[in-house]
N, C-alpha and C positions, 0 to 999 in steps of 0.2 A: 704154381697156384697157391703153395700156402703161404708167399709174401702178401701174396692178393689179400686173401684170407684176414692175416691178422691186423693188414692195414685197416679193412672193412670193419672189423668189432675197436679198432680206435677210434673209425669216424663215429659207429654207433653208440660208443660210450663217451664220446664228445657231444655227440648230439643230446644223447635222455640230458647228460650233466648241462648242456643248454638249455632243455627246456625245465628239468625243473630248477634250474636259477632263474631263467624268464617269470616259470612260474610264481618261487616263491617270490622273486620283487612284485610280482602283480598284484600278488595278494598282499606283501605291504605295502604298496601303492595303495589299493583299494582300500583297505584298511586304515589307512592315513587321509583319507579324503572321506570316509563315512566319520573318522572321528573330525575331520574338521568342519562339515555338515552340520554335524549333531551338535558342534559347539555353537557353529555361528546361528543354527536354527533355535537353538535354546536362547541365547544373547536375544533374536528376533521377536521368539515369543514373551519374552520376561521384557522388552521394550514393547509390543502389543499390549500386554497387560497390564501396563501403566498408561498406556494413551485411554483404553475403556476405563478405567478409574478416573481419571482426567475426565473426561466427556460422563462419566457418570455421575462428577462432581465432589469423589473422593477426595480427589488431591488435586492441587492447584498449579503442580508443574513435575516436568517427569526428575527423576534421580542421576546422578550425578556417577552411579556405580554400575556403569557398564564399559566396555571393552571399547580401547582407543580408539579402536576404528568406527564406532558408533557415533563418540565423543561430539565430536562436528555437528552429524544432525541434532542429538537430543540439543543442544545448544541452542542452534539454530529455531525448531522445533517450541525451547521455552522463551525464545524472545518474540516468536511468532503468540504465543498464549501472552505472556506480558505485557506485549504491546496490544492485542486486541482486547484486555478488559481493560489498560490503562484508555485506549480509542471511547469503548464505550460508556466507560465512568464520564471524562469529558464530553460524551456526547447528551448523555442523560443532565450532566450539569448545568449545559448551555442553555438546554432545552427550558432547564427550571428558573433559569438566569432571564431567558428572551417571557418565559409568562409573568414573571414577577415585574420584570421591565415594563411590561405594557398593562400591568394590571390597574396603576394610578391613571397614565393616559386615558382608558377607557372608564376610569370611574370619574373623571373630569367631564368627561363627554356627556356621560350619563349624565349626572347633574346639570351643565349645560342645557341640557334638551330638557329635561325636567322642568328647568326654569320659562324655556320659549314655551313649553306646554301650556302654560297658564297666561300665556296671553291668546286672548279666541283670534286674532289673524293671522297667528303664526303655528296655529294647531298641527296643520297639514306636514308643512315643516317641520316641527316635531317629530310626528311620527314618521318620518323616513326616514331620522337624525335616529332615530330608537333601535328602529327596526335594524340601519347598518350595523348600529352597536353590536347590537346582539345575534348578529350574523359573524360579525368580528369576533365576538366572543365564544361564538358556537364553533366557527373555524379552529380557532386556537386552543380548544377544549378539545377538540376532535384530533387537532393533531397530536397533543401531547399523549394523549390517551393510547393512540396508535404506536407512537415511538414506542412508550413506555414499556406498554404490554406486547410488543411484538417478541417472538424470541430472540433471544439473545447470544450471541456466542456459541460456541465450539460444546457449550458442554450441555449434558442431558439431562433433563431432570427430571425426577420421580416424583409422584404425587399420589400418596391411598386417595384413592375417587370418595369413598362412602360418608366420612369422614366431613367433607368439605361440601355434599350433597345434602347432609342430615344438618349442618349449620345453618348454610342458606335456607330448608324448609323451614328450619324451627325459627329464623327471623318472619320469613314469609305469613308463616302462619301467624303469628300475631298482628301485621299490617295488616293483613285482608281476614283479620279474626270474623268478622260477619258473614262473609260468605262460607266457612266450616267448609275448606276445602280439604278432599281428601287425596293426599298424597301417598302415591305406591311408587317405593323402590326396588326398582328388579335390579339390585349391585350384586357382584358375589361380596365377601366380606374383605378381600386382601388384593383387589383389584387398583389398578395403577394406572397412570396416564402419564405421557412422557409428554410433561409443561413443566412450566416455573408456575408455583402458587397461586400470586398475585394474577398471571393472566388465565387459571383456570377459575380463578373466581370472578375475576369482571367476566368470564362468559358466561358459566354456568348463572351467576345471578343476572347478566340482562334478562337471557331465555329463558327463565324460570319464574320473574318477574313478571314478563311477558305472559304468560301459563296461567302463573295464577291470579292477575286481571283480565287475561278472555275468559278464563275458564268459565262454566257454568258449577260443575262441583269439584272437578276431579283431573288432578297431574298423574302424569308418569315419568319416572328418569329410569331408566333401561341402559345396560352396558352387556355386550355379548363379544366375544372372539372366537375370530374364525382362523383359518391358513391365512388368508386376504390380507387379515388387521382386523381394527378394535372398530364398532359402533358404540357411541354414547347419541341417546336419543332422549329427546325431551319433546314430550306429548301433552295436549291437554283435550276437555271431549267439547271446548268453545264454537264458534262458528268458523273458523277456519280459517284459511285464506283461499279466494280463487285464484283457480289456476293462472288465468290472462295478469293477475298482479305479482306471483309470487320475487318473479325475478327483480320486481321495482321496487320492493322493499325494504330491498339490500341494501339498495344504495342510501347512499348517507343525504339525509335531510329527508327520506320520505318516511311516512306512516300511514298507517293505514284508520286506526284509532286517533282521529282528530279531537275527541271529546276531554281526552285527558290529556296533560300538560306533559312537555318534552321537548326536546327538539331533535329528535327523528334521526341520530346515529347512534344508538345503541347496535341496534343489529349488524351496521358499516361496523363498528368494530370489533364488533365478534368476529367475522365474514374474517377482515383483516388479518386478528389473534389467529384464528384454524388456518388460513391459507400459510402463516408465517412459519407455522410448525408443520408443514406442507400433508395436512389433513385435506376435507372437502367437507361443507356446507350445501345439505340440501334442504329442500323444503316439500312437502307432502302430507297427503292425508294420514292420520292415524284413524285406527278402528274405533279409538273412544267418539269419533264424534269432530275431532277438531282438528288444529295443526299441529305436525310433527316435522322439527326439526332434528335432522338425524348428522350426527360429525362422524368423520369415515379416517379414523387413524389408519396410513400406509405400516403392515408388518414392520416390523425393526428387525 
């Protein structure tokens, strides 16, 4: 029995010395796999952190100082941004190239028509030689307007709201100086909207414009945030709009106010500008009395 014996504490001190080898390689096994995690997940987030700088409009393409294995995408990655502002630079060019192109055409025209105007048997003719024109012209206004201001590319832009709200009233209020419209801003003061510039002021100023020619005395521009997203709303206490028109409005060439001169897409391109920043555009009563247009930023 005691050959049994001692053979049995060699298997059992073969076995512990197996298991803590098994052990200890597991644990640098494990060890070497949390630090190669922790590397490649830092490499992941320091290239995350450059794409929101990129889309926030920091920086214009990611860096070049990441880990070989990266190399490829971020590459890949800046010839995707390079080729889509070089796309939309020529596209914004064409667009200014095809209005300037047909800007003489149609002033030929014009004249033209002018000229048959002033004979009385060809009056009639005239005026649908006028009226195409400037159907042609209203098209071609309307489109560029839309390209131009629609948003743009990959990146995000930040806009102080109050700023840009307190410009357009203090033009406002001097055009419609007779009427002593009174405008109330409910902005907080450091309040943001995720646009480019240029398309938060062709909107704010159509619908504001809008405001204070129905108004009777008194605007409102309102910004609130919830969990949801952002509402900016623009109110006046005018007569409103009815319900059975709201949705015709939108569309481009109609109005509602026939009395004043226009040609009926300002609102088609607001409509446009929010849906492109994939907002929403509604239309409803406010408490002042009149219509309220309310824009519905989806959360970021």
């Amino acid at each position: 029995m005691q050959p049994l014996r001692g053979y049995q504490e060699t298997i059992d001190g073969l076995r512990r010395k197996l298991y803590l080898g098994f052990g200890a390689a597991l644990a640098v096994l494990l060890g070497l796999l949390w630090m190669g995690l922790t590397w490649g997940l830092r490499a992941l987030r320091g290239l995350s952190q450059e794409l929101d700088q990129v889309e926030a409009g920091v920086r214009d393409s990611l860096s070049e100082e990441h880990p070989s294995e990266l190399l490829r995408l971020t590459d890949s990655l800046n010839r995707l941004l390079r080729s889509e502002r070089e796309q939309r630079i020529r596209y914004r060019d064409s667009l200014d190239d095809l209005a300037h192109s047909l800007k003489t055409p149609l002033a030929v025209l014009q004249g033209v028509s002018e000229n048959i105007a002033k004979r009385p048997e060809d009056v009639e003719q005239a005026w649908v030689l006028q009226s195409q024109i400037e159907r042609m012209s209203q098209q071609i206004g309307y489109q560029l307007q839309r390209a131009s201001l629609r948003k743009s590319g990959l990146v995000r832009h930040h806009v102080m709201l109050r700023p840009v709200v307190e410009s357009l009233c203090n033009t406002l209020d001097k055009v419609y100086r007779d009427k002593q419209v009174k405008a109330t801003l409910d902005l907080p003061e450091h309040c943001q909207v995720h646009m480019e510039e240029g398309a938060l002021l062709e909107m704010l100023g159509n619908l504001l414009e809008n405001a204070y020619r129905l108004c009777l005395s008194e605007v409102r521009v309102s910004f609130t945030r919830s969990a949801d997203g952002d509402e900016l709303c623009v109110e006046d206490d005018g007569p409103g709009v009815p319900q059975s028109q709201r949705a015709r409005i939108l569309e481009r060439g109609e109005r509602l106010d026939r009395q004043n001169p226009g040609q009926g897409i300002g609102l088609a391109v607001v409509k446009d500008i929010i849906e492109s920043y994939g907002a929403q555009l509604t239309l409803g009563d406010s408490p002042l009395g009149g219509a309220a247009f309310r824009i519905h930023f989806l959360a970021q």
